[in-house]
C-alpha positions as CSV (number, residue, x, y, z in Angstrom):
1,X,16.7,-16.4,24.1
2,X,20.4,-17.6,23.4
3,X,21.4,-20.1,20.5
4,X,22.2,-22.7,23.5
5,X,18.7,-22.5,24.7
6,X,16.9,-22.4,21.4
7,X,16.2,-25.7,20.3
8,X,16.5,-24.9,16.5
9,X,17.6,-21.6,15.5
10,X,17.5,-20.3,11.8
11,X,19.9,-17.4,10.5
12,X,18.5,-15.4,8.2
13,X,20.9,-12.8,6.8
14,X,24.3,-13.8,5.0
15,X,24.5,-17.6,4.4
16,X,21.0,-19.6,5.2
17,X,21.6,-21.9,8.0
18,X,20.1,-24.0,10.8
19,X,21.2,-25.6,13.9
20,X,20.1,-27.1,16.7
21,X,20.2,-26.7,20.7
22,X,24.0,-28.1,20.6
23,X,25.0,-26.5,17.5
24,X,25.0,-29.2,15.2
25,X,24.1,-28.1,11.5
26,X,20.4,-29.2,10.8
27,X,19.9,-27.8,7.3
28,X,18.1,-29.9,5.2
29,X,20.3,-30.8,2.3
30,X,17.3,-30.4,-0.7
31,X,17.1,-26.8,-2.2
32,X,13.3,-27.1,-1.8
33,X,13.1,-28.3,1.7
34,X,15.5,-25.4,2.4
35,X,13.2,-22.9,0.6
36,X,10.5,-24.5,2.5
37,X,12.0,-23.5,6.0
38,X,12.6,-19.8,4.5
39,X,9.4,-19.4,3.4
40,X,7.9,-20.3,6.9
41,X,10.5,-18.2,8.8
42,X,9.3,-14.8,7.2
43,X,5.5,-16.1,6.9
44,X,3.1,-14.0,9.4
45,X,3.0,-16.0,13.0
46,X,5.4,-18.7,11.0
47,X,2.7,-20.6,9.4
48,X,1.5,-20.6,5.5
49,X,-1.4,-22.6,3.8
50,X,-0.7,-26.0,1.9
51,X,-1.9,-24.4,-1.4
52,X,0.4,-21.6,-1.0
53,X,3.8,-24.3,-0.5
54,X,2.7,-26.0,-3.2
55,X,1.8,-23.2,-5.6
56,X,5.3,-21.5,-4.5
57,X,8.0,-24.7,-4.5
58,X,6.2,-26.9,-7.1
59,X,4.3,-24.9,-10.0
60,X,5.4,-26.1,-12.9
61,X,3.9,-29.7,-11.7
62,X,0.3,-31.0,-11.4
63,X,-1.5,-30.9,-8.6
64,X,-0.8,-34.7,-7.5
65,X,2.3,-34.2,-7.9
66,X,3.0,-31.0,-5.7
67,X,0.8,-32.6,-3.2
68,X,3.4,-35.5,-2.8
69,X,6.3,-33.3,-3.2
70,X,5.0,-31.5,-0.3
71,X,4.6,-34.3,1.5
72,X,8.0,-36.3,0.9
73,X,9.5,-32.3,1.8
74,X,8.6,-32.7,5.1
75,X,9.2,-36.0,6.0
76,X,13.1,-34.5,4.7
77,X,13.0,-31.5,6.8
78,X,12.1,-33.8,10.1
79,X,14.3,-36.4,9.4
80,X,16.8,-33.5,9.4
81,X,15.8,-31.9,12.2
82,X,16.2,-35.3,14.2
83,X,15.2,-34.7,17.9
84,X,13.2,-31.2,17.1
85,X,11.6,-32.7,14.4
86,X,7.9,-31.6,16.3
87,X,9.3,-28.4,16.2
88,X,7.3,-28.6,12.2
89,X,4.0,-28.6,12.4
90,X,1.4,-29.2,9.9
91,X,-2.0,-30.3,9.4
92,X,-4.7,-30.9,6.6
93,X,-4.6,-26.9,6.0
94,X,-0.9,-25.3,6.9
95,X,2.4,-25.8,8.2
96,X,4.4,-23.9,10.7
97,X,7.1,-23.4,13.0
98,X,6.9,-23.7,16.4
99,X,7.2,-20.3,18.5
100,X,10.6,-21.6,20.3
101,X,12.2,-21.9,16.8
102,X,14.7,-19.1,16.9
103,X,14.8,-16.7,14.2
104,X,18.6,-15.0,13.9
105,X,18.2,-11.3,12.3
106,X,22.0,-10.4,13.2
107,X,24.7,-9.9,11.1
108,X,25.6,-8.5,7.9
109,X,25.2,-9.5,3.9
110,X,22.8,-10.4,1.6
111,X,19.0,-11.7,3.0
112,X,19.0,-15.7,2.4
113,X,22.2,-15.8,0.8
114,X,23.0,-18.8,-1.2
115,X,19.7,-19.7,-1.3
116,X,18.9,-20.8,-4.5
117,X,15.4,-20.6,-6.4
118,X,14.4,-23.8,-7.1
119,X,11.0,-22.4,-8.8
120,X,10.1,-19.3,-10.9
121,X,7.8,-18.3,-8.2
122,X,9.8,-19.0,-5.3
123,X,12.4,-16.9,-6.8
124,X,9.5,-14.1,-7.7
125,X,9.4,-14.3,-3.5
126,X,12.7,-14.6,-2.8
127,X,13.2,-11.0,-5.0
128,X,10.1,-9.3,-3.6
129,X,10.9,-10.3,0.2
130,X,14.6,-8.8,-0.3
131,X,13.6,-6.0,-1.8
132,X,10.9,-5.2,1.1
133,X,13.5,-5.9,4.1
134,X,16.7,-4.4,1.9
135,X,19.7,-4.7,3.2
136,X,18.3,-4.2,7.2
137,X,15.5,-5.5,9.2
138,X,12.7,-2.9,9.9
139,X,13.8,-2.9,13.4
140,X,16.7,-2.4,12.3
141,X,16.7,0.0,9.9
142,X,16.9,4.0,10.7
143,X,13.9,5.6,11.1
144,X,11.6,7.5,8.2
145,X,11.4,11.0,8.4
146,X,7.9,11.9,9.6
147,X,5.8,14.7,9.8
148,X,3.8,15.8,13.0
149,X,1.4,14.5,12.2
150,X,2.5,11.0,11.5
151,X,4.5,10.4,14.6
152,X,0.9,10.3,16.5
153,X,0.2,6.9,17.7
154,X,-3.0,6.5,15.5
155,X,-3.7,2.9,16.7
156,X,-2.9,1.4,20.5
157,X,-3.7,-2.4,21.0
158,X,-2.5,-3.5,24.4
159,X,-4.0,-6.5,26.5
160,X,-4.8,-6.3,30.4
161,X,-5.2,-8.5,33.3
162,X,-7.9,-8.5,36.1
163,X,-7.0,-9.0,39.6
164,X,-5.5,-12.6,38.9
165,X,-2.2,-12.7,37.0
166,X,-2.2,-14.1,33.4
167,X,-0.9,-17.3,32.5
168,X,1.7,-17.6,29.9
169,X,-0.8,-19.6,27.4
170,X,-3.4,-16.4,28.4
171,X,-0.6,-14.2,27.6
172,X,0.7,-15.9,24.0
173,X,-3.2,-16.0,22.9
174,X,-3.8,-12.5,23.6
175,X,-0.3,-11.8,21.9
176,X,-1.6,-13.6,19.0
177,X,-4.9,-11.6,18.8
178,X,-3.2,-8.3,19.2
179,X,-1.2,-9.7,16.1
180,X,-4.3,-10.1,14.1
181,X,-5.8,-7.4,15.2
182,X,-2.7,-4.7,14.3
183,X,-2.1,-6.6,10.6
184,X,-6.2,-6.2,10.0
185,X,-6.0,-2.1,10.8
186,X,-2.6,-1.7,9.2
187,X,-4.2,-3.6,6.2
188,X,-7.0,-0.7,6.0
189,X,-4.2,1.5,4.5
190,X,-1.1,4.1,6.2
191,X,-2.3,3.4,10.2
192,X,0.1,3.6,13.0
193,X,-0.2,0.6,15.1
194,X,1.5,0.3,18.5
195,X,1.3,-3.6,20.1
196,X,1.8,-3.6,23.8
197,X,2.3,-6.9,25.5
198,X,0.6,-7.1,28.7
199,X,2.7,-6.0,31.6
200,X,5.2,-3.8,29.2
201,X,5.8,-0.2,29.7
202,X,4.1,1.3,26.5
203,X,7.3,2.8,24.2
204,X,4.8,5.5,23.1
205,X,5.2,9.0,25.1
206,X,3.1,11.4,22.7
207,X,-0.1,12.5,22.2
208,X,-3.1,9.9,23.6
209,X,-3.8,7.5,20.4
210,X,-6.9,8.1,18.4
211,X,-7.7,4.9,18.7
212,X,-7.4,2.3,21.6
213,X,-8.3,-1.5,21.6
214,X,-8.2,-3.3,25.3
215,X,-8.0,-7.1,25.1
216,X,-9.1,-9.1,28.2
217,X,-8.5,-12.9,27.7
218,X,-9.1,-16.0,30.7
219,X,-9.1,-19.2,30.5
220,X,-11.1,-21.3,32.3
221,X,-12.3,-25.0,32.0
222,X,-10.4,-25.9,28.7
223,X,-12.1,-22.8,27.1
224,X,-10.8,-19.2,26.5
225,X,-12.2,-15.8,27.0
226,X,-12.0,-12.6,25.6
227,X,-13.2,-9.2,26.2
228,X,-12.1,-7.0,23.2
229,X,-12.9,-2.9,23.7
230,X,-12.3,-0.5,21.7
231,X,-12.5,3.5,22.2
232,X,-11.3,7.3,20.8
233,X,-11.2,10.0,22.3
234,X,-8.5,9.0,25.3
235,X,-10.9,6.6,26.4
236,X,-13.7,8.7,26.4
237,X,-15.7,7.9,23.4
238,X,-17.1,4.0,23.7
239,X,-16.5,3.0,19.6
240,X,-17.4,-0.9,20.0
241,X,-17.1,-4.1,22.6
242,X,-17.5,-7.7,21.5
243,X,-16.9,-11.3,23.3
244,X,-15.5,-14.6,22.0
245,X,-15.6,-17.7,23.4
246,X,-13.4,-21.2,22.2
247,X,-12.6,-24.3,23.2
248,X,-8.7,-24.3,24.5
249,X,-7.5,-26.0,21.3
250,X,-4.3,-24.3,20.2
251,X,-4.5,-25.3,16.8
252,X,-7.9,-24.4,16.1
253,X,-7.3,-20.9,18.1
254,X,-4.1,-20.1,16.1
255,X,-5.0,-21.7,13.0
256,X,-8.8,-21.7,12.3
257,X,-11.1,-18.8,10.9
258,X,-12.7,-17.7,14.4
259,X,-10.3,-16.0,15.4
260,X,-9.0,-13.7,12.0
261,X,-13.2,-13.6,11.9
262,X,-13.6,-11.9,15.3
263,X,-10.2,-9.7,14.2
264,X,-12.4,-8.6,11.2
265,X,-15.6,-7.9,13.0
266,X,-13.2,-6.0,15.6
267,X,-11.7,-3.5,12.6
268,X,-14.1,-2.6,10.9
269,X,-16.8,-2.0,13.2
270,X,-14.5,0.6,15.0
271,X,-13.9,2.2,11.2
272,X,-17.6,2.4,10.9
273,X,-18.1,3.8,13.9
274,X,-15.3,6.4,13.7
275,X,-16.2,7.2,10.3
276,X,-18.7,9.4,11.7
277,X,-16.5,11.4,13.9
278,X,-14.9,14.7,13.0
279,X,-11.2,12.8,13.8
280,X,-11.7,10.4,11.0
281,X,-11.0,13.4,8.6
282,X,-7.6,13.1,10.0
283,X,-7.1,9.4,8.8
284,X,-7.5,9.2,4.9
285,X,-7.6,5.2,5.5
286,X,-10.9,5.6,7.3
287,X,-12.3,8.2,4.2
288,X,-11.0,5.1,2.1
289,X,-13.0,2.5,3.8
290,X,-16.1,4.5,4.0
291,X,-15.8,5.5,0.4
292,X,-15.4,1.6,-0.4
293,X,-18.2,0.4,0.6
294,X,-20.8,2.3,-2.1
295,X,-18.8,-0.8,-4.6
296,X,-21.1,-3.4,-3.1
297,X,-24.2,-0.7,-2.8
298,X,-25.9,-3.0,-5.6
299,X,-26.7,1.0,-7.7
300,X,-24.9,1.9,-10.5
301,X,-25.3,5.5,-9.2
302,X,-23.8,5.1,-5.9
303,X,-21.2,2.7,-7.4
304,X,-20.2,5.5,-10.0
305,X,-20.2,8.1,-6.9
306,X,-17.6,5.7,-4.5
307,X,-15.1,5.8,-7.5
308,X,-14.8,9.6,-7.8
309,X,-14.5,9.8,-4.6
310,X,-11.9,6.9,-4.0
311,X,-9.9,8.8,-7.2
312,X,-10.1,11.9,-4.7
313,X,-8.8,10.4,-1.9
314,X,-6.1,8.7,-4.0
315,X,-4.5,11.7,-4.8
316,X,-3.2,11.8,-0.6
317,X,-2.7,8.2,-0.3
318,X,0.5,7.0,-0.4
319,X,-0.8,3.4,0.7
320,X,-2.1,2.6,-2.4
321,X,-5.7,1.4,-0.8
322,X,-7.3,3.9,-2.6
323,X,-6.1,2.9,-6.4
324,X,-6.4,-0.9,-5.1
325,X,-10.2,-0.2,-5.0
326,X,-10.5,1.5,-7.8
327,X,-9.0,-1.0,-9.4
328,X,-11.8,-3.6,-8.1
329,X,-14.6,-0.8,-8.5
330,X,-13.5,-2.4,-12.4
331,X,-13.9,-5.6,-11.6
332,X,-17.1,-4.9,-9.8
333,X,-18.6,-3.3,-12.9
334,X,-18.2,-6.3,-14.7
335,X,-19.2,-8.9,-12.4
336,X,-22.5,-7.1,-10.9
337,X,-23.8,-5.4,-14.0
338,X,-22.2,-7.7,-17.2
339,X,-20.1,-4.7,-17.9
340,X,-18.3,-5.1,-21.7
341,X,-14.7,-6.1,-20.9
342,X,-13.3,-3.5,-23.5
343,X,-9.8,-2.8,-23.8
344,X,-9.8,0.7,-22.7
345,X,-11.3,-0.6,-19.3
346,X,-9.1,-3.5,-19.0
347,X,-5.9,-1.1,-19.2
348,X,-7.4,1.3,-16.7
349,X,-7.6,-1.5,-14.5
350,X,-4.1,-2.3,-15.1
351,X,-2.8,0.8,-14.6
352,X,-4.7,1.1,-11.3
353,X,-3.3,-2.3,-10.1
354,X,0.1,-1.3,-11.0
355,X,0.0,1.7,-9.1
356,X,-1.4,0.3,-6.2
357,X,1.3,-2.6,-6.2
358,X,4.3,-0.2,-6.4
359,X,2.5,2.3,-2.9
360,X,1.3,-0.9,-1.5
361,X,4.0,-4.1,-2.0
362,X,3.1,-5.9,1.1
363,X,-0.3,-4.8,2.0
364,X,-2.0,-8.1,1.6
365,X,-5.6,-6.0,0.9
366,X,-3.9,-3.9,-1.8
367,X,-2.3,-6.9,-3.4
368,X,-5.2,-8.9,-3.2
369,X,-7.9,-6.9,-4.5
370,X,-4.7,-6.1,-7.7
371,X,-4.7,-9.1,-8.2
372,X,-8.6,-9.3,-8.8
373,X,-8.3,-7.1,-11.4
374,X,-5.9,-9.0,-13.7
375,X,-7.3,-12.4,-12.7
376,X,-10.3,-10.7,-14.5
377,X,-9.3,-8.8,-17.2
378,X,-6.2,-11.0,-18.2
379,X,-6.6,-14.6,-16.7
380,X,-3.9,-15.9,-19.2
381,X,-1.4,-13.6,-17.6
382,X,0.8,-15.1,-15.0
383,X,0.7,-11.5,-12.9
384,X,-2.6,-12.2,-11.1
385,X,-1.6,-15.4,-9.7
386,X,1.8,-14.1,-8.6
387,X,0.3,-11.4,-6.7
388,X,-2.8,-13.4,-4.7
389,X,0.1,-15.8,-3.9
390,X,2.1,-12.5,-2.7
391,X,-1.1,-11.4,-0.8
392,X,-1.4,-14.9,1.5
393,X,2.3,-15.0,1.8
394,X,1.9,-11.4,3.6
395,X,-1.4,-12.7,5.9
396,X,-3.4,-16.1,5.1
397,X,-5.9,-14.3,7.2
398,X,-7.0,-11.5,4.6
399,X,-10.0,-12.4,3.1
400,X,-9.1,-10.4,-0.2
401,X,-6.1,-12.2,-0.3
402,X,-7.5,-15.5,0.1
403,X,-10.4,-14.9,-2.2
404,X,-7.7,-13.8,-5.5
405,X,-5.7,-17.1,-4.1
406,X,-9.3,-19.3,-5.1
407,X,-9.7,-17.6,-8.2
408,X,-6.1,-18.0,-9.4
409,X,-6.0,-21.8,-8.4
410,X,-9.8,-22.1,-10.2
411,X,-8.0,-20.7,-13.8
412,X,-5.0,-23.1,-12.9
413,X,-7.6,-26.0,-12.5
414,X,-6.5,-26.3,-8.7
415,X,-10.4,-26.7,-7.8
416,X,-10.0,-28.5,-4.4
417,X,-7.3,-25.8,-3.5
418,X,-9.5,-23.0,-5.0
419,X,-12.4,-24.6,-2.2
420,X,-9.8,-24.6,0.9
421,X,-8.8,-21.0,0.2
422,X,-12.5,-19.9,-0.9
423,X,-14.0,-21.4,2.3
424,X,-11.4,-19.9,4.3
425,X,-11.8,-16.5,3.0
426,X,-15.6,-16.8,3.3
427,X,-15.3,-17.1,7.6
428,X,-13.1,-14.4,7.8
429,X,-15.4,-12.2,5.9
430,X,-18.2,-13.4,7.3
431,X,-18.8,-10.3,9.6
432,X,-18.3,-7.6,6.6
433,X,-21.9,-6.2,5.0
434,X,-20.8,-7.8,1.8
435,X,-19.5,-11.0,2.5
436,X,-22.4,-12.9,0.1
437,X,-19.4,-11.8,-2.6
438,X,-17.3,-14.6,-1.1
439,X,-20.4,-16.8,-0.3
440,X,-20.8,-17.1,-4.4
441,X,-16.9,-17.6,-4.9
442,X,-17.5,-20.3,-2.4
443,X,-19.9,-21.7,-4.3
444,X,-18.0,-21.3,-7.4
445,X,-15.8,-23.0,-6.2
446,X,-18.1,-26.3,-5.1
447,X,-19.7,-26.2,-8.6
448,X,-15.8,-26.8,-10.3
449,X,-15.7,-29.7,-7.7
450,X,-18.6,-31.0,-9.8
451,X,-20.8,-30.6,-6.6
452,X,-23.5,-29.2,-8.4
453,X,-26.6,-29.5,-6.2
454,X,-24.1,-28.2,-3.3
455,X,-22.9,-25.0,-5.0
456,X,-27.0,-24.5,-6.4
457,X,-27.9,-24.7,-2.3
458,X,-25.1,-21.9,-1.9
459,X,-26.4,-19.9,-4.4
460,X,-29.8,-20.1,-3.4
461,X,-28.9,-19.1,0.3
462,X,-27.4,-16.1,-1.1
463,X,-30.2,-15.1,-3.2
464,X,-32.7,-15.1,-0.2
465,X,-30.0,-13.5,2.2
466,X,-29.8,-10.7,-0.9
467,X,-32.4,-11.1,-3.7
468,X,-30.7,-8.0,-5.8
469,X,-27.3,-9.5,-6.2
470,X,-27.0,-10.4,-9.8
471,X,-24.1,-12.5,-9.6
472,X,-25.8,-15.0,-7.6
473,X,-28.9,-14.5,-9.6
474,X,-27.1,-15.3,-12.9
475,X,-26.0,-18.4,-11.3
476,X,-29.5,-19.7,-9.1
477,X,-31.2,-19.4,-13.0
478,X,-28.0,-21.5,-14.6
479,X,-27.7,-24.6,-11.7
480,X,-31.4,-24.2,-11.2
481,X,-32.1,-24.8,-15.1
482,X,-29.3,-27.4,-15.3
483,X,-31.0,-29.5,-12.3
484,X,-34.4,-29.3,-13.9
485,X,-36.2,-26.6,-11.4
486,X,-38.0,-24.6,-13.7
487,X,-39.7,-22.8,-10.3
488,X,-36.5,-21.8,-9.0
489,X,-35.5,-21.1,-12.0
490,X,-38.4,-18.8,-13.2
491,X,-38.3,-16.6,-9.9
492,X,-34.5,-16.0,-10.6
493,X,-35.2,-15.2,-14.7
494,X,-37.9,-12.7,-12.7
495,X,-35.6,-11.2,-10.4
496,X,-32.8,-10.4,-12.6
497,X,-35.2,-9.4,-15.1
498,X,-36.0,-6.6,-12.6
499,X,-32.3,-5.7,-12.4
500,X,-31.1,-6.6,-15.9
501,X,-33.9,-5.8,-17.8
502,X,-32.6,-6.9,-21.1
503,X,-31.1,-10.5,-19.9
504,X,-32.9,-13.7,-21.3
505,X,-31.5,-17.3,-20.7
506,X,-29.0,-16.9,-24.2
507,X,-26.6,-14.1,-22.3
508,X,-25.8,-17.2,-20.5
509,X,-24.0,-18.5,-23.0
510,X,-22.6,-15.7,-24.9
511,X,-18.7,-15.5,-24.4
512,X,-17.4,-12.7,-22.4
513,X,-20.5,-13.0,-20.0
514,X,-19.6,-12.8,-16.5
515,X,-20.6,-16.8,-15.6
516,X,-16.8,-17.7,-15.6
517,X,-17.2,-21.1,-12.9
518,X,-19.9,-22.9,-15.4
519,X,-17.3,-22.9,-17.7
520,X,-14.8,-23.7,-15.2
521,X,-17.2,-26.7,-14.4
522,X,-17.8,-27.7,-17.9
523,X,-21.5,-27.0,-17.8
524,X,-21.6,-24.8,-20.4
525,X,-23.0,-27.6,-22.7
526,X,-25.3,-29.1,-20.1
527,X,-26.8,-25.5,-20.0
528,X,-27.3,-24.9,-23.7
529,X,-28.9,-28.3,-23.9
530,X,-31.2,-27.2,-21.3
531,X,-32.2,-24.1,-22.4
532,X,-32.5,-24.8,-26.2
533,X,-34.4,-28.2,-25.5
């Protein structure tokens, strides 16, 4: 597409700048509507949260107030705009740009020059972004050196039609799938992902890829489609097949949870399932993965045996997945079994974060489960926050990512934004094994609302769905005591008796014990009058 045929184009390298279809200079004349527009251009599929905008352009104000600014921002960036004003979109959740919005990579100089950083964390973004382009654009960059064994096409996603040709809203959606679908693999650590749009000649020549996902999308009576295969082995070993099925709402399709849900359930049943193959010993990310998930195994023993293996594996991965997790096995060990937060541990955690940030500075899931570990072991520290708001910048669809955004905004006092990103997260990982973890930050995040009975309903459903969870536990006995259900209350003191032999109702209120949203709530003193009276 042509600057004359773009109706807005936006030139990223040298001096920012936008103009319209004639050429007329559109750039909003506020440094944080400009930043605004910046920050959308380099977002994933152009489109970022509320929470993060806010959190990014207005932190140092309260939450009213970055609300409003956010507001009055774009109504300034429209007004600008004039006729293409629809070409920003928003809604109660995010803001985007619209696909015809041109994006101008050419040229020569410094990324975003002369943008200024109106905010300490917009200019923590504007640093990290340069630094992870440099002075060229992947594409345009010169290639890595690679060994043989690298330049195999690991990963092939490429959509297909049936004896009907595709429309062009078929083709986008499938686009935007294969999208999704290539970030959540590439997020599992160092995988080679090849995208091929439907009806392109595939760029790849080599080997056959170890790995091949086949999208099939229709649409038909204002609903769409899809077929999603995937299969090793050339084709010849089946790894797993699943079917969604949504109303034709573009908004909901490119900006809900169903979607980045289905993505999830798409990845990581084909790890699973590849796992057990003799080809996964190849792919270290899939070794990862596997080793991963004996951290939610609910056994100290198996728990203790997934981190000496992830410190194995971490020794050959240069995505930093595997010192990410063993960060958050840390985090884990405090949360699931009241784990002393001693300073040795909290510095090993550290450490482990640090080096997983410097392999990993854009993997969402590396960032995100970093950013866990400081959010825990030093919540006063501005580092946590800074990286969950690096991790959604990267994808608002990691659920990781998401999850360290609600607990950052919970310490800040952000409750309704820590809700939007908890119940977010909690879709997308609805399809993983452990995804109760982000059903009790959900509910977390209801109780700082002041939704009590709410968040106690939450916690309860978890407790049935997986009786052995002490984190939910600890928190059915606390909301159930509060609310006056001594039954409720006496099967949880019973169950986490059986897992916690040594807890009675007092470790509730001893500092340091991990119960951190009662005293986000305030109903730390509610409880203590309940238990003692």
């Amino acid at each position: 597409m042509s600057i004359d045929e773009a109706p807005l184009t936006l030139r990223l390298r040298g001096p920012f700048a936008a103009q319209d279809g004639a050429g007329r200079d559109v750039l909003p004349a506020g440094r944080k509507e400009r930043a605004l527009l910046a920050l959308l251009a380099f977002a994933p599929d152009r489109r970022c949260l509320r929470p993060w905008l806010r959190d990014t352009l207005w932190s140092d104000r309260s939450r009213n107030q970055r609300i409003t600014s956010l507001r009055r921002a774009l109504a300034n960036i429209r007004k600008s705009l004039g006729e293409g004003a629809d070409l920003l979109g928003s809604d109660r959740e995010a803001v985007w740009l619209d696909p015809a919005v041109r994006l101008d990579r050419d040229g020569t100089g410094t990324l975003l020059d002369g943008l200024e950083a109106p905010d300490p964390a917009f200019g923590l973004w504007l640093r990290s972004v340069r630094r992870t382009h440099g002075p060229a654009f992947p594409a345009e960059a010169a290639p890595r050196a690679e060994t043989e064994a690298e330049e195999r096409c690991v990963i092939r996603i490429a959509s297909s039609q049936g004896t009907v040709p595709s429309s062009p809203e078929e083709r986008h959606l499938a686009e935007h799938l294969a999208g999704l679908l290539a970030d959540r693999m590439r997020n599992h650590g160092n995988l080679d992902v090849t995208v091929v749009p439907q009806g392109a000649t595939d760029p790849f020549t080599g080997p056959p890829p170890l790995i091949h996902f086949d999208i099939r999308g229709l649409i038909r009576e204002g609903r769409w489609f899809v077929n999603l295969r995937s299969a090793g082995h050339d084709g010849r070993l089946f790894l797993w097949a699943g079917q969604l099925d949504m109303p034709l709402n573009f908004g909901q399709i490119l900006g809900g949870t169903e979607i980045a849900a289905f993505s999830e359930t798409a990845a990581g049943a084909t790890i699973r399932r590849l796992s057990g193959q003799p080809v996964a010993a190849s792919l270290p990310a899939i070794a990862i993965q596997t080793a991963a998930q004996g951290i939610f195994a609910g056994n100290r023993d198996q728990m203790e045996a997934a981190a000496r293996q992830l410190a194995q594996l971490s020794v050959h991965d240069s995505s930093g997945m595997a010192l990410a997790w063993r960060a958050y096995a840390q985090v884990n060990d405090v949360q699931e079994y009241a784990s002393p937060i001693i300073p040795a541990r909290a510095r090993a955690a550290e450490e482990l974060a640090d080096a997983a940030v410097r392999a990993g500075p854009t993997n969402p899931t590396v960032l995100g489960l970093a950013a866990h570990a400081y959010l825990n072991f030093q919540p006063e520290s501005e580092i946590g926050a800074e990286l969950s708001r690096r991790a959604v910048q990267f994808s608002g669809a990691d659920p990781y990512a998401l999850g360290a955004a609600s607990q950052a905004n919970l310490i800040e006092g952000d409750f309704e934004a820590a809700q939007c990103m908890a119940e977010r997260a909690r879709h997308i990982a609805a399809p993983l094994s452990y995804s109760y973890c982000w059903d009790v930050q959900a509910a977390i995040a209801t109780l700082a609302l002041g939704r009590i009975e709410e968040a106690a309903q939450r916690v309860h459903k978890v407790v049935m769905n997986r009786p052995g969870y002490r984190p939910a536990l600890r928190y059915q006995f606390a909301l159930a005591t509060i609310l006056g259900n001594r039954e409720r209350a006496q099967r949880s003191m019973s169950l986490l008796r059986m897992q916690e032999q040594s807890f009675t109702p007092a470790r509730l209120l001893t500092p340091g014990y991990p119960v951190k949203g009662l005293y986000a709530a305030g109903l730390i003193p509610r409880l203590a009058e309940a238990i003692n009276g």
